[in-house]
Backbone atoms as SQL, in Angstrom:
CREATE TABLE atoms (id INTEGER PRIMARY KEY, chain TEXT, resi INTEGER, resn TEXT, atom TEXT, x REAL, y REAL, z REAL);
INSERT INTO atoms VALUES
  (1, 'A', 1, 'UNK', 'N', -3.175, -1.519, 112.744),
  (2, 'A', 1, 'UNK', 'CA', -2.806, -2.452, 113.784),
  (3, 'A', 1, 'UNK', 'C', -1.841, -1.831, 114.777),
  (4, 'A', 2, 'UNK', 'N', -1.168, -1.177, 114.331),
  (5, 'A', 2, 'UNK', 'CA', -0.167, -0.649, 115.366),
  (6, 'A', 2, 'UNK', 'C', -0.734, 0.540, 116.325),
  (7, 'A', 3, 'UNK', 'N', -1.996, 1.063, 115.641),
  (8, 'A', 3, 'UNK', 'CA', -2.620, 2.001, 116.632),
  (9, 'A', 3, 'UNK', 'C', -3.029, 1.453, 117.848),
  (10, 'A', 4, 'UNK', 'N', -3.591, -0.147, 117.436),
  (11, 'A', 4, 'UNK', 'CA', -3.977, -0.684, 118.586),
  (12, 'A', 4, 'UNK', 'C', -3.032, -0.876, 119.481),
  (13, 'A', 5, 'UNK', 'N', -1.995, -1.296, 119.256),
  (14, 'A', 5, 'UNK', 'CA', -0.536, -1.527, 120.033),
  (15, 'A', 5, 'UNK', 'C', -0.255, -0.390, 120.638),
  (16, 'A', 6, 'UNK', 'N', -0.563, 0.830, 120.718),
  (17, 'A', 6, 'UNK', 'CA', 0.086, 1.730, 121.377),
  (18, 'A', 6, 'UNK', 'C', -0.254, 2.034, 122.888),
  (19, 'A', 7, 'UNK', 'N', 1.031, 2.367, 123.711),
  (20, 'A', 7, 'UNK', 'CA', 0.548, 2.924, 124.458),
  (21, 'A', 7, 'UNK', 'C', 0.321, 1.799, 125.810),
  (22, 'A', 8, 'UNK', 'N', -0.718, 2.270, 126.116),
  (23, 'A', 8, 'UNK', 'CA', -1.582, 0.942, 127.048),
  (24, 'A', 8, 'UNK', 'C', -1.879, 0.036, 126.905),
  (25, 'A', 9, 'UNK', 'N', -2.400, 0.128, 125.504),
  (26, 'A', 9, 'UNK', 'CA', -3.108, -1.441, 124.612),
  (27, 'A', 9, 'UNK', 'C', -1.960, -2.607, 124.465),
  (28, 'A', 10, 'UNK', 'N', -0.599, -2.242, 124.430),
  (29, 'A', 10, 'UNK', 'CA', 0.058, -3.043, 124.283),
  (30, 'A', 10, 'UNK', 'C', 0.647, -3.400, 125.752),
  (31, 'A', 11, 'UNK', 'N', 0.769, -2.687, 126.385),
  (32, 'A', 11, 'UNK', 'CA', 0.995, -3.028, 127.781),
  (33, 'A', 11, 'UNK', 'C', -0.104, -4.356, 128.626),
  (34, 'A', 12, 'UNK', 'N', -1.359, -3.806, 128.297),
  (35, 'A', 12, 'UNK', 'CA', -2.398, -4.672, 128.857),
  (36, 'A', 12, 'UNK', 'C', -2.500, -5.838, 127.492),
  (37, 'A', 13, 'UNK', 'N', -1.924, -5.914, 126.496),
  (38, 'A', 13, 'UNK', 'CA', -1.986, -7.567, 125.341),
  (39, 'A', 13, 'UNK', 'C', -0.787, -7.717, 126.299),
  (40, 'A', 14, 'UNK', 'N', 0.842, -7.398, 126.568),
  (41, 'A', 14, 'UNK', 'CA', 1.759, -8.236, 127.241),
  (42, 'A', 14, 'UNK', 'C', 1.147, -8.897, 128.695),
  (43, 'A', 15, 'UNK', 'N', 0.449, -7.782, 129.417),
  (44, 'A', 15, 'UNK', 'CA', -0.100, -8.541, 130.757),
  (45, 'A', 15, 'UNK', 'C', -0.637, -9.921, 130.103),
  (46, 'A', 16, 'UNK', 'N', -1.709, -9.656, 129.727),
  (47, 'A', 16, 'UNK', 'CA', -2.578, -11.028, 129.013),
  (48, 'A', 16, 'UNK', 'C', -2.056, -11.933, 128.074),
  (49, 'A', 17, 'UNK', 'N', -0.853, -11.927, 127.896),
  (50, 'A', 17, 'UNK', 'CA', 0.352, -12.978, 127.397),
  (51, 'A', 17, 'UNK', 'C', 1.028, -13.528, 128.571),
  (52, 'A', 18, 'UNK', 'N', 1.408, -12.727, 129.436),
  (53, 'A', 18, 'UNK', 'CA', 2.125, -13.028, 130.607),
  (54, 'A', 18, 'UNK', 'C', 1.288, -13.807, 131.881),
  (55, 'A', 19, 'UNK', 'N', -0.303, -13.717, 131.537),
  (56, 'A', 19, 'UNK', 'CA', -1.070, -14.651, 132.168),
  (57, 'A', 19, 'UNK', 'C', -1.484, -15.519, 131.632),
  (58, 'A', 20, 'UNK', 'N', -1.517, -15.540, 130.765),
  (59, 'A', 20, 'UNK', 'CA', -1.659, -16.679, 129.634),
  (60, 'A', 20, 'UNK', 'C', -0.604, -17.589, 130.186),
  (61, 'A', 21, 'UNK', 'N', 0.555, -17.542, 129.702),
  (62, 'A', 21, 'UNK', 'CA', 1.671, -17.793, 130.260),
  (63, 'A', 21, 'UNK', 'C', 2.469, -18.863, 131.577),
  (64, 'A', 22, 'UNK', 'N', 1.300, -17.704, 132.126),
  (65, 'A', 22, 'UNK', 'CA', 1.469, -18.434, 133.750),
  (66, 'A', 22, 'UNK', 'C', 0.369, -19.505, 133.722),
  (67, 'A', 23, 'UNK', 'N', -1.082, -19.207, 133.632),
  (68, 'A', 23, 'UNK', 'CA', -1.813, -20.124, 133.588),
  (69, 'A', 23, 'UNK', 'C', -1.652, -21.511, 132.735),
  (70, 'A', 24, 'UNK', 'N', -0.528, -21.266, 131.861),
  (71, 'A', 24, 'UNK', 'CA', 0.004, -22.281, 131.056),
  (72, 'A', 24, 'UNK', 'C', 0.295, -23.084, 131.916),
  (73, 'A', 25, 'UNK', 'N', 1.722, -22.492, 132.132),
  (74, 'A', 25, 'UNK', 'CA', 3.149, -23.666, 133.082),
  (75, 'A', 25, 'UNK', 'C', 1.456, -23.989, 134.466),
  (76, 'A', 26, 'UNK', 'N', 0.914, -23.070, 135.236),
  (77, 'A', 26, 'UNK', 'CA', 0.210, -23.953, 136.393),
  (78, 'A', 26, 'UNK', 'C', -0.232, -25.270, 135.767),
  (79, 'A', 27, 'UNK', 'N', -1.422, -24.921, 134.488),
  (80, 'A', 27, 'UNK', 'CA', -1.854, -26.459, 134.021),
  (81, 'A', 27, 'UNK', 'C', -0.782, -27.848, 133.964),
  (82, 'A', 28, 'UNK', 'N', 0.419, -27.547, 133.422),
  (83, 'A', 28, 'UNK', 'CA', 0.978, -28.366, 133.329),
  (84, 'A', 28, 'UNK', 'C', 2.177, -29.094, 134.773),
  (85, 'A', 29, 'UNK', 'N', 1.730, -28.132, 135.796),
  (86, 'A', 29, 'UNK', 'CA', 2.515, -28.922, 136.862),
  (87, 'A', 29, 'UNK', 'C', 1.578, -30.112, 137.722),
  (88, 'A', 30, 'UNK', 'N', 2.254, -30.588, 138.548),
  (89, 'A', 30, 'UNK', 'CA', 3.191, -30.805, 139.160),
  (90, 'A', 30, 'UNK', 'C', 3.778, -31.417, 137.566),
  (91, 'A', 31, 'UNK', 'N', 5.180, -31.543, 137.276),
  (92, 'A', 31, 'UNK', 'CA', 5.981, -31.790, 136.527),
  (93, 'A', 31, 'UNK', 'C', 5.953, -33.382, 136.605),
  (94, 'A', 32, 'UNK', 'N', 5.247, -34.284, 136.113),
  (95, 'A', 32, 'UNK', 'CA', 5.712, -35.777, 136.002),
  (96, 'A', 32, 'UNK', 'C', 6.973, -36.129, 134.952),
  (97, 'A', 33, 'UNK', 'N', 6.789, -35.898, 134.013),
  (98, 'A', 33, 'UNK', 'CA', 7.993, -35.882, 133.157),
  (99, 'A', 33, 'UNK', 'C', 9.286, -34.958, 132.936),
  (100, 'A', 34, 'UNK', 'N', 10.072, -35.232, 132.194),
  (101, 'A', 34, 'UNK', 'CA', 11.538, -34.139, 132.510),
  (102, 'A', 34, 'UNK', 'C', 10.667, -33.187, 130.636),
  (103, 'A', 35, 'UNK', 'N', 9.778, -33.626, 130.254),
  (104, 'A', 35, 'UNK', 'CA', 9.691, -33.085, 128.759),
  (105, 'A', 35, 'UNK', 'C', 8.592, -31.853, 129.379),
  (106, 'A', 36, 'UNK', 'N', 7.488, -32.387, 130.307),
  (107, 'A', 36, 'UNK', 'CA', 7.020, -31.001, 130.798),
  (108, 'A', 36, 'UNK', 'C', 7.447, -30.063, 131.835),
  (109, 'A', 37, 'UNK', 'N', 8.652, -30.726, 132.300),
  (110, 'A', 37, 'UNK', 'CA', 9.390, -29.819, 133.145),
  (111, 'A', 37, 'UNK', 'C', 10.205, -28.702, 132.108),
  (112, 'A', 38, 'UNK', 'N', 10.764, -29.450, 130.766),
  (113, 'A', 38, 'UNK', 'CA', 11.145, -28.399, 130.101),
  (114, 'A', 38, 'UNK', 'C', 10.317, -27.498, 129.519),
  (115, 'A', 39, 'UNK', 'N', 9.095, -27.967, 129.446),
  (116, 'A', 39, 'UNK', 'CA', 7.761, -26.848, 128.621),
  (117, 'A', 39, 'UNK', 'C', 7.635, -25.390, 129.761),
  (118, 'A', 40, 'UNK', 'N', 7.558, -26.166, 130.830),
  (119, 'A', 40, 'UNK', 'CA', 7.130, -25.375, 131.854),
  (120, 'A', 40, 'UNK', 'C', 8.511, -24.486, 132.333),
  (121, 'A', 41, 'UNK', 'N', 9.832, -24.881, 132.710),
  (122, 'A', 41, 'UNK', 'CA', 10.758, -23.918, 132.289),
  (123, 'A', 41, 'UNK', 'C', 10.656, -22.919, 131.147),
  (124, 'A', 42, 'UNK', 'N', 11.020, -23.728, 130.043),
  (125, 'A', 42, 'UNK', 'CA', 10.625, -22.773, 128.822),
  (126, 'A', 42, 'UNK', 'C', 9.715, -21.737, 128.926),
  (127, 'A', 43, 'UNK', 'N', 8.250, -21.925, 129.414),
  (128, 'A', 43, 'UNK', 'CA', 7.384, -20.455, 129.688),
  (129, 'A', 43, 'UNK', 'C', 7.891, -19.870, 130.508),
  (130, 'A', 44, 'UNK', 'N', 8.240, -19.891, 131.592),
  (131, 'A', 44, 'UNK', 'CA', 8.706, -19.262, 132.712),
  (132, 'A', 44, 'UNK', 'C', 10.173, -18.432, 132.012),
  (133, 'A', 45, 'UNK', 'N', 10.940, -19.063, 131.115),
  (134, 'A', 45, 'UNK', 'CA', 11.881, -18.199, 130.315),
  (135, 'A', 45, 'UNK', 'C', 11.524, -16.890, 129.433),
  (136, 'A', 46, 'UNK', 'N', 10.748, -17.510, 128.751),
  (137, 'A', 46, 'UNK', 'CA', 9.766, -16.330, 127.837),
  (138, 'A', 46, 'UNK', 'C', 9.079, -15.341, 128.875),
  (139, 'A', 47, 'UNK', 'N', 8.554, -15.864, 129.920),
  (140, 'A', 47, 'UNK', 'CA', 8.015, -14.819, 130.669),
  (141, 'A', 47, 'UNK', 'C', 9.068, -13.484, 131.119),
  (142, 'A', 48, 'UNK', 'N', 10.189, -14.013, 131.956),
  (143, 'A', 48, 'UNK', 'CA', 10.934, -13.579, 131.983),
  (144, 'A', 48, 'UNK', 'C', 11.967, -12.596, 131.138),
  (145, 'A', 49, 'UNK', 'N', 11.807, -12.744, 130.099),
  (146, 'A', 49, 'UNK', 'CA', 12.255, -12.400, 128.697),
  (147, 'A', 49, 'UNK', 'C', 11.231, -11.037, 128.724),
  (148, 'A', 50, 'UNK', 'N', 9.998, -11.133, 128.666),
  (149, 'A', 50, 'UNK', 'CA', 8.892, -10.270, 128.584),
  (150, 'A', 50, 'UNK', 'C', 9.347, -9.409, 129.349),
  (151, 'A', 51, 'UNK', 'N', 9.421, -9.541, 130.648),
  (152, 'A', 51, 'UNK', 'CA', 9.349, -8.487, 131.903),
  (153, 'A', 51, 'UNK', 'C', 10.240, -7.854, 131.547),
  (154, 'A', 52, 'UNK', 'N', 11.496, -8.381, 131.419),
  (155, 'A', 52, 'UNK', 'CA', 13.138, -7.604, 130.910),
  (156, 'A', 52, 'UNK', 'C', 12.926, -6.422, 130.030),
  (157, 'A', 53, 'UNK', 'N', 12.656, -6.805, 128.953),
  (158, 'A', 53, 'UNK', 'CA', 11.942, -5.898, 127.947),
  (159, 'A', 53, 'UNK', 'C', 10.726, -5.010, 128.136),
  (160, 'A', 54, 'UNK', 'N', 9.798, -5.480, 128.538),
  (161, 'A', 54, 'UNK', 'CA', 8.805, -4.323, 128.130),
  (162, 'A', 54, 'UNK', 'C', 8.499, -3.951, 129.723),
  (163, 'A', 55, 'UNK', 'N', 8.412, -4.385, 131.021),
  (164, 'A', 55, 'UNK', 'CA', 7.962, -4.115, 132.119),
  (165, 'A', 55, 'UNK', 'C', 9.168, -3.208, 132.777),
  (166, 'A', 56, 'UNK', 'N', 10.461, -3.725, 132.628),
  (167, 'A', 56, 'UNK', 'CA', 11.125, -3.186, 133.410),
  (168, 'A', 56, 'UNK', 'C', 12.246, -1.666, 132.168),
  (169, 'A', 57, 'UNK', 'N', 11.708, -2.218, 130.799),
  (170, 'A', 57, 'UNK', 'CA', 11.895, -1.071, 130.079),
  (171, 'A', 57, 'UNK', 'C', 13.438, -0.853, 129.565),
  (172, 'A', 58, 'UNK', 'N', 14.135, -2.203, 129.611),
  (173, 'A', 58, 'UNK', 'CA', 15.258, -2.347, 129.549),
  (174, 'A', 58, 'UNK', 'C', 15.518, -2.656, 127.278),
  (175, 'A', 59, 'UNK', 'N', 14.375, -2.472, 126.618),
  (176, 'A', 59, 'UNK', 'CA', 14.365, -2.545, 125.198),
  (177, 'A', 59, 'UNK', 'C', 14.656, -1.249, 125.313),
  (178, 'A', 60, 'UNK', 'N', 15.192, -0.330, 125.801),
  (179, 'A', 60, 'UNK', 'CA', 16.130, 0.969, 124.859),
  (180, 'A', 60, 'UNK', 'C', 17.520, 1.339, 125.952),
  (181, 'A', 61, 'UNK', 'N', 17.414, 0.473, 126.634),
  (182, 'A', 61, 'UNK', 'CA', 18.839, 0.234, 127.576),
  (183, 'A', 61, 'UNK', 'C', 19.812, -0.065, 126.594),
  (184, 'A', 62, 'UNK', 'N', 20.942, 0.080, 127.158),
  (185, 'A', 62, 'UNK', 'CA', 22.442, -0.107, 126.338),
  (186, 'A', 62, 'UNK', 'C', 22.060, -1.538, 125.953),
  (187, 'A', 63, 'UNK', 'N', 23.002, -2.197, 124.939),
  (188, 'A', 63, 'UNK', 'CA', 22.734, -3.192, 124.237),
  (189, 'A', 63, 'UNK', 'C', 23.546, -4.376, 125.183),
  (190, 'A', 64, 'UNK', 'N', 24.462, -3.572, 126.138),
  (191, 'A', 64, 'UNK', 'CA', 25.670, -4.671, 126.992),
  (192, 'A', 64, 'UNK', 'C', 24.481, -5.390, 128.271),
  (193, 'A', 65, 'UNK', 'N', 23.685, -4.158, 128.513),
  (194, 'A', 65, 'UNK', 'CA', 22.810, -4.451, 129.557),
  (195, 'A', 65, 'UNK', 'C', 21.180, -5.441, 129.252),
  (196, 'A', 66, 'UNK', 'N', 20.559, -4.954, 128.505),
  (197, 'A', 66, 'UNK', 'CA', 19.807, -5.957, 127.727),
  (198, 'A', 66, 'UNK', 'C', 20.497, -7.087, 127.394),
  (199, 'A', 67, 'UNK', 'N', 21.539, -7.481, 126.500),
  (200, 'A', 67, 'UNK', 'CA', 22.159, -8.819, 126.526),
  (201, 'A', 67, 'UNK', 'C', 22.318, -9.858, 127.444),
  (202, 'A', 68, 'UNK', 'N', 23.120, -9.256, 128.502),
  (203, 'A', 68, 'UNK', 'CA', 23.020, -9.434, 130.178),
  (204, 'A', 68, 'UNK', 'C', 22.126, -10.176, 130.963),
  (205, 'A', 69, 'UNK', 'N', 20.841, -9.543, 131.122),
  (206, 'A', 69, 'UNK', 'CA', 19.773, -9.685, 131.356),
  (207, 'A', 69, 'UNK', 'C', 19.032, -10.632, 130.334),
  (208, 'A', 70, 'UNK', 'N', 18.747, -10.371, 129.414),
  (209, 'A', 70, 'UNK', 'CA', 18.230, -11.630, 128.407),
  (210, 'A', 70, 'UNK', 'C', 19.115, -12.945, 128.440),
  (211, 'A', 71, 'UNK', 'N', 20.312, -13.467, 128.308),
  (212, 'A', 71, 'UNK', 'CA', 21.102, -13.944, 128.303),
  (213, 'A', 71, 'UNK', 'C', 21.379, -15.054, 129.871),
  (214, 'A', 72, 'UNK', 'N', 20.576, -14.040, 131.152),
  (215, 'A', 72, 'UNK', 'CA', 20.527, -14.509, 132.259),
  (216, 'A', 72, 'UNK', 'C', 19.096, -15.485, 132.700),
  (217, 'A', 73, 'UNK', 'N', 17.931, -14.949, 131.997),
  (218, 'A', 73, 'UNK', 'CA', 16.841, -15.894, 131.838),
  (219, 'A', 73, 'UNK', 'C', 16.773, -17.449, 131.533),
  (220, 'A', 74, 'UNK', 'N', 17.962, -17.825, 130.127),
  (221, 'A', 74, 'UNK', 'CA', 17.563, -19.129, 129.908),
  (222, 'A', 74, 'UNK', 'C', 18.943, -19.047, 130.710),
  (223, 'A', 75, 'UNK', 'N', 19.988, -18.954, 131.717),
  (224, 'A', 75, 'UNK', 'CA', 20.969, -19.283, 132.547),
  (225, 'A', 75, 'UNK', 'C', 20.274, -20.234, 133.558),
  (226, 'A', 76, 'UNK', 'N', 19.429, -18.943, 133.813),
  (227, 'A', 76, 'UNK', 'CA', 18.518, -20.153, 135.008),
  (228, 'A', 76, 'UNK', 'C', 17.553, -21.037, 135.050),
  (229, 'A', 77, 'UNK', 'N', 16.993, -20.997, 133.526),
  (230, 'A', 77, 'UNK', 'CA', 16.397, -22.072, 133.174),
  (231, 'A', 77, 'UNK', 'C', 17.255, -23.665, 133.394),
  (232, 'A', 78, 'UNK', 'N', 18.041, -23.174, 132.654),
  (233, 'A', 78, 'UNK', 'CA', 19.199, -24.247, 132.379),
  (234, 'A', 78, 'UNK', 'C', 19.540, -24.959, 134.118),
  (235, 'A', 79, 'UNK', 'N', 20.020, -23.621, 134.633),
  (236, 'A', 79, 'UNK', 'CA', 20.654, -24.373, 136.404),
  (237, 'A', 79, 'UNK', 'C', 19.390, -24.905, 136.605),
  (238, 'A', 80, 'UNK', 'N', 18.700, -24.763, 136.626),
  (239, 'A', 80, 'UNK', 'CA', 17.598, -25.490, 137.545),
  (240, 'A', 80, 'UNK', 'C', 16.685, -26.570, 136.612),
  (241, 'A', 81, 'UNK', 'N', 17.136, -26.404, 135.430),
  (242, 'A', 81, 'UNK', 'CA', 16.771, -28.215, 135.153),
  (243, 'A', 81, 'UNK', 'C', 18.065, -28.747, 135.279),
  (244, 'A', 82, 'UNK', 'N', 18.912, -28.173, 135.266),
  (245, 'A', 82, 'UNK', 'CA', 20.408, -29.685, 135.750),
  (246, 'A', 82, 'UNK', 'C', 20.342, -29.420, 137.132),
  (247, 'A', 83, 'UNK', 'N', 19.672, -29.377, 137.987),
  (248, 'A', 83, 'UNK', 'CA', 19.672, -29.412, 139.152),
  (249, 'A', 83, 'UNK', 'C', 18.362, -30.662, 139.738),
  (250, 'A', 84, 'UNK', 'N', 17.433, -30.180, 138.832),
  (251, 'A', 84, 'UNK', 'CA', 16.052, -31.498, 138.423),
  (252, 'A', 84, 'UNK', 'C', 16.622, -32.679, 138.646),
  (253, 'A', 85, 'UNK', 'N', 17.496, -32.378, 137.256),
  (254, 'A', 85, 'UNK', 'CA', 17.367, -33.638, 136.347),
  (255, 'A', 85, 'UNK', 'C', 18.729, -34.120, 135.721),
  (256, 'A', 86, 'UNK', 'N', 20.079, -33.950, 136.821),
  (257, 'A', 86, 'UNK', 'CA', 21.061, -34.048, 136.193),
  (258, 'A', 86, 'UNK', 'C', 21.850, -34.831, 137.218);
């Protein structure tokens, strides 16, 4: 299994998580409720989470800087549902 993961293969399964992803949160907008506004935040967090790590290559960055950055994803999840819905 991990042979398959290598390399490219795992690059192109994160793309196809990360569209997955997106095609998720689209199905579920326009946002009528504050419960799929949080679903649809929530992916958009995880997405974000993804890119940090494996796109922009920040999983063997210092641990102060990854924290940072991970740590800043659900920040703005957060501002912008108390901005929704607060």
């Amino acid at each position: 299994m991990s042979a398959l993961l290598s390399g490219g293969h795992r690059l192109t399964l994160l793309w196809a998580i990360l569209l997955l992803l997106t095609l998720s949160a689209a199905l579920l907008s326009p946002p009528q409720r504050p419960v799929i506004a949080a679903a649809i935040l929530t992916l958009s967090m995880l997405k974000a989470a993804l890119v940090v790590d494996h796109f922009m290559q920040l999983r063997q960055a210092p641990g102060w800087l990854r924290l940072l950055l991970q740590a800043y994803c659900p920040s703005i999840a957060l501002a912008a549902w108390l901005l929704l819905y607060a």
